[in-house]
N, C-alpha and C positions, 0 to 999 in steps of 0.2 A: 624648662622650655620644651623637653622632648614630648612631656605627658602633653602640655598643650598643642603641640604639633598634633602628635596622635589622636587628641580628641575633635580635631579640626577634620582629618582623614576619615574617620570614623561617621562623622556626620554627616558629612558631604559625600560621602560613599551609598547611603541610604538613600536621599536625595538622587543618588545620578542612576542608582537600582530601579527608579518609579520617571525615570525621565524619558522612558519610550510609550509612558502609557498616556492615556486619554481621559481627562476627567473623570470621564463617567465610569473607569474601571476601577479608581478609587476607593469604589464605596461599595463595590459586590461581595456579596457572602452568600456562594451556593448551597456550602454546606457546613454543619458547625463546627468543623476544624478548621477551615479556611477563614483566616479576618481578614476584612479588607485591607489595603495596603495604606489608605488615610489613619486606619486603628493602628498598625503596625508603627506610623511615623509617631503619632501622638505618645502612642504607649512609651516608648522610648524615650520621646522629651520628659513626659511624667516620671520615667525612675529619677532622673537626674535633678527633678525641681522637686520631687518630695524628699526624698533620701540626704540630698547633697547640699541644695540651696535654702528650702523653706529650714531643715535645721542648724544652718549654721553659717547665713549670711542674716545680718541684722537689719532690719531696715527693706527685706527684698521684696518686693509686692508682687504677687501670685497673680499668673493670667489670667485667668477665670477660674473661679472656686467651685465649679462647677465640674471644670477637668478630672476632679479626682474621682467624680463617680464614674465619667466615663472612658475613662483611660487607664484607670485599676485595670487589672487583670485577675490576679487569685489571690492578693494579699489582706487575708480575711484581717488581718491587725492593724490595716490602714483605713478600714472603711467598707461603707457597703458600694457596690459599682454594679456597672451594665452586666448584666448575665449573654456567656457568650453571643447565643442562638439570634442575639436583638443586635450585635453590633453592626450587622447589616442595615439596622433601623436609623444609622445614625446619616440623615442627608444632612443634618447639623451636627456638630459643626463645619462650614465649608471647607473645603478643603486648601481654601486659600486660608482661612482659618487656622487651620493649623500649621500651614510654613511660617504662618507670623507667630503663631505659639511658640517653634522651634526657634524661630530667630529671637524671640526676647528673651528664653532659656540660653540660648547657644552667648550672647552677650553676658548675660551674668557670668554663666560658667566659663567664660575669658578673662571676664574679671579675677574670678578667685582664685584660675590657674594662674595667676598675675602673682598674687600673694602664698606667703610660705605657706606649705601645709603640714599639715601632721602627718605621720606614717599612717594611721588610720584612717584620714581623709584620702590621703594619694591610693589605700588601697579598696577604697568604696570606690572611690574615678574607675578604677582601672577594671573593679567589677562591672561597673555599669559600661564601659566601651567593650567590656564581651558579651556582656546582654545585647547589647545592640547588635552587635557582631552578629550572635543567636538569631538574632528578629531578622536581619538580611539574607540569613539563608530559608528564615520564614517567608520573606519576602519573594522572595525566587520561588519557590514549592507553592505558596501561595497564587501569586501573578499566574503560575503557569494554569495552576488548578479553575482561575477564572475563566483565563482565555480558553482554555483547551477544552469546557463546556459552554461555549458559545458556540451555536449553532452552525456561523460562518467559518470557524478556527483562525481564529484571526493571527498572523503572528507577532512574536514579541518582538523581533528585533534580530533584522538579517546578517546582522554579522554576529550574534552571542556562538561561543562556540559548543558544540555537544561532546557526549564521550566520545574517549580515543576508541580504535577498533582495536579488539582483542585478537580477533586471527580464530574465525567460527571454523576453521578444517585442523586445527592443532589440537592432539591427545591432553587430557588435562594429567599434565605433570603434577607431580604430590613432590611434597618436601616430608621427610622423615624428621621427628620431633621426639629427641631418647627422652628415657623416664628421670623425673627427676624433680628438684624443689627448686619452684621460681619464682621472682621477688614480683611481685607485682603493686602498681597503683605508681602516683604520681612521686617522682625525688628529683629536689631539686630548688632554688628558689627565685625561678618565674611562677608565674599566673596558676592558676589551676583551679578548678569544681570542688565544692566541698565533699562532691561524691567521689573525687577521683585519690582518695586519703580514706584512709591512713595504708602508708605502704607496707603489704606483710607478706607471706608465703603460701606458696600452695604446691601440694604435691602435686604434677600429672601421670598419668600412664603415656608409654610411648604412642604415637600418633603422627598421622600422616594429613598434610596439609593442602589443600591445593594451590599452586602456585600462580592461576589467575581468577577472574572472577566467570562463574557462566553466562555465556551470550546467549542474544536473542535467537539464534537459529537454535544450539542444543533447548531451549525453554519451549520453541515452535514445535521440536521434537516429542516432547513433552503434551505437549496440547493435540497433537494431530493421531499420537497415541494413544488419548482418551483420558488424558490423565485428571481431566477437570468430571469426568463421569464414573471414576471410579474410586469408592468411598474409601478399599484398603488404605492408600497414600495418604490419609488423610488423617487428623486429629478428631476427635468427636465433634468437637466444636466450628473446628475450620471446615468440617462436613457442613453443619448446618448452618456457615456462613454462604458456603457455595450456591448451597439451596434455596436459600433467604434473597440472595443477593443476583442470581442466577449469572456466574460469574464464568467466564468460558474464554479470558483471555486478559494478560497485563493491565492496568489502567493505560489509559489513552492509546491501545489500540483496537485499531475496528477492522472492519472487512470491508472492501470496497467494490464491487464488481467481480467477487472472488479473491482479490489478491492485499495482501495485509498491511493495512495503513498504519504511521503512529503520528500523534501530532509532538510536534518538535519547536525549538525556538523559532523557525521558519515557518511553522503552520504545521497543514499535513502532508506528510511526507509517506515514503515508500519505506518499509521498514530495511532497518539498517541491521541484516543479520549477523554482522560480523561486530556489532556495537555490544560495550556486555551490558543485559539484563538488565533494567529500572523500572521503579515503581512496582513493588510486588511487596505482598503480606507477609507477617511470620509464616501464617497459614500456608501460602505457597508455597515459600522455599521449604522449609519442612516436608511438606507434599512433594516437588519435584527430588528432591534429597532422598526419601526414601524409593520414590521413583529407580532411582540409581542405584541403587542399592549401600547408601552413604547417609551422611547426617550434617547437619551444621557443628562448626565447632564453641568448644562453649567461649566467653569473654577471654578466659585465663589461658586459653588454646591460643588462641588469636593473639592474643599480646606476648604473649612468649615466643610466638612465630614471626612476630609483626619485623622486625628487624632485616629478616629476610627475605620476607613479602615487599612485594608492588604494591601500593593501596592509596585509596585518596579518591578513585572514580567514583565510588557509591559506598553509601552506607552499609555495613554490611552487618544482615541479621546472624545474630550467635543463640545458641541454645542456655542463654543463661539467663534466669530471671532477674530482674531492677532491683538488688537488696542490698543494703549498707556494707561496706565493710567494715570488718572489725577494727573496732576502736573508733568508727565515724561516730561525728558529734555535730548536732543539730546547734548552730549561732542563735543568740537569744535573739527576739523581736521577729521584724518582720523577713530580714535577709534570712535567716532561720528554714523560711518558707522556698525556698528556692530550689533544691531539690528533695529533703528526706520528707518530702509529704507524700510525693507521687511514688513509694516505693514500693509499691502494690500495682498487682495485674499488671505489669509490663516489662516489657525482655527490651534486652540490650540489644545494640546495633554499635561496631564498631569502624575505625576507620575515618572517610570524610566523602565528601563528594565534589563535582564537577562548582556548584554552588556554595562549597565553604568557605567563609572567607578568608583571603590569604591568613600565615601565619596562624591560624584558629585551630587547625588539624594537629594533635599530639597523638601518641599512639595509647595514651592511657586513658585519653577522652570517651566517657561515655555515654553515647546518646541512647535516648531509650522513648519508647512508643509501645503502647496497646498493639496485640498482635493483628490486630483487622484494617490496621491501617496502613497505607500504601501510598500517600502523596505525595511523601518522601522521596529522596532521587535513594530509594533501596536494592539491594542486589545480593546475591547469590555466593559466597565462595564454600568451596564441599569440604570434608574433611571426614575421615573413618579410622 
């Protein structure tokens, strides 16, 4: 009863994510990271009707067979499907369409949580309510990235709450980290990422950690000392993102009359200097990092720190690239595909954010993104 409790939460949690929006923001995809938030719902119904129901309820008639091209996402072993860049193309299906999608999924899957399951089956359910989980914090990062390029900045929803303030006039305190061999990855037997296994060891050298995360005023600091114009700070590559991109300040803040705006769940807003840091690249924090004459710390820094760290406001970029650990093992078929595909060109980001969903945040969790990208609620903590 409890898994179907849980899966009832989980759905209706999505649903109540897209309940301040307007039809018509349903269906925007400004740019090819961002899916609209009708794809987001759909996608989701579709793990649970291919994976869960079409193999292993007999008799279950599929919504539209159609669904599977376009609510795939990268599971090259299920089928060919919509290539990101078009999901914006999709004004079909409506988006009444797809609640009713969701609701004849959501009924079967009452049904079977009704009947005994296998340990196998109960642990593909519990996969897919953290996928979903996943897609709602896409949801969030997504919605905002709509709204916050509309021209009017419309806001989401006057009561969502934003980061806590950090306190922009306090020295940043380090925590001292002695040398030694730490166990790291996930133990234990709740939920966990196939990437977050197998747990092993690693030596660190001693290291000092910062004990909050940097805010918008030291990042302001940052920028007004030129640091978007001056290439030493900078990676070779994150140089000729800046360049490319002509980038001269966080996402979603602008300059207004002179004085520096950011758009927030409220719209736009005055920036909030004392709020820490969001939305910035690998390439940034790196850049401001060396700025300081400091660095990020790597994944294995961070989780061995994490205990006596504050964390959970923002993701937070480490110096560590996206690679298996040892002894990981790719699952056969299509779950397989879930994370050791993407384990190239991309750095970890540890932590969680203001947007996680409850319960979802573990300290061994690891998220991980291309370093040019920013949409993310991402942030800042130093370490030398």
């Amino acid at each position: 009863m409890r898994l179907k409790d849980n899966y009832a939460t989980v759905r209706q949690r999505s649903e109540a994510i897209c309940a301040p929006l307007k039809t018509e923001d349903y269906v925007v995809q400004p740019v090819v990271d961002v899916s609209p938030p009708k794809w987001h719902l759909g996608h989701t119904t579709w793990f649970f009707e291919t994976f869960l129901l079409k193999p292993n309820v007999p008799g279950y008639t599929e919504f539209d067979p159609d669904y599977n091209f376009v609510f795939n996402s990268y599971y090259e072993s299920v089928g060919a499907r919509v290539i990101r860049t078009n999901r914006g193309n999709l004004s079909r299906p409506a988006v009444e369409d797809v609640m009713r999608y969701r609701q004849h999924v959501d009924r079967a899957m009452e049904n079977l949580l009704d009947q005994p399951l296998t340990p196998e089956l109960e642990t593909l359910i519990v996969l897919g309510l953290n996928h979903e989980e996943q897609h709602q914090e896409l949801l969030y990062t997504d919605i905002k990235y709509i709204l916050g390029h509309n021209p009017l900045f419309p806001a989401y929803c006057e009561e969502k709450a934003t980061g806590a303030t950090v306190g922009a006039d306090k020295g940043p305190d380090m925590l001292s980290i002695p040398e030694g061999i730490y166990e790291i990855g996930y133990e234990g037997d709740g939920f966990c990422f196939d990437n977050e296994q197998q747990r092993h060891r690693v030596y660190l050298q001693p290291y000092q950690i910062s004990t909050r995360l940097v805010t918008n005023a030291e990042y302001l600091a940052f920028i007004e000392a030129g640091g978007y114009q001056d290439f030493r700070f900078w990676h070779a590559e994150g140089w000729d993102w800046v360049k490319q991109q002509l980038t001269h300040a966080p996402l979603y803040w602008h300059q207004v009359d002179g004085k520096w705006m950011h758009y927030t769940w409220q719209g736009l807003q005055p920036l909030d200097l004392g709020a820490p840091l969001c939305h910035i690249n690998y390439y940034e924090a790196t850049a401001y990092a060396a700025w300081k004459g400091m660095r990020l710390p790597t994944e294995f820094e961070w989780e061995a720190a994490a205990p006596q760290l504050s964390w959970g406001e923002r993701w937070e970029w480490t110096e560590s690239a996206y690679l298996p650990y040892p002894g990981f093992t790719k699952a056969p078929g299509a779950i397989g595909e879930y994370n050791g595909k993407f384990m190239v060109s991309q750095m970890v980001l540890r932590g969680g954010s203001e947007v996680t969903p409850p319960g979802h945040s573990r300290i061994t969790y690891r998220n991980f993104f291309h370093p040019s990208l920013r949409w993310q609620f991402m942030g800042i903590r130093l370490a030398k």
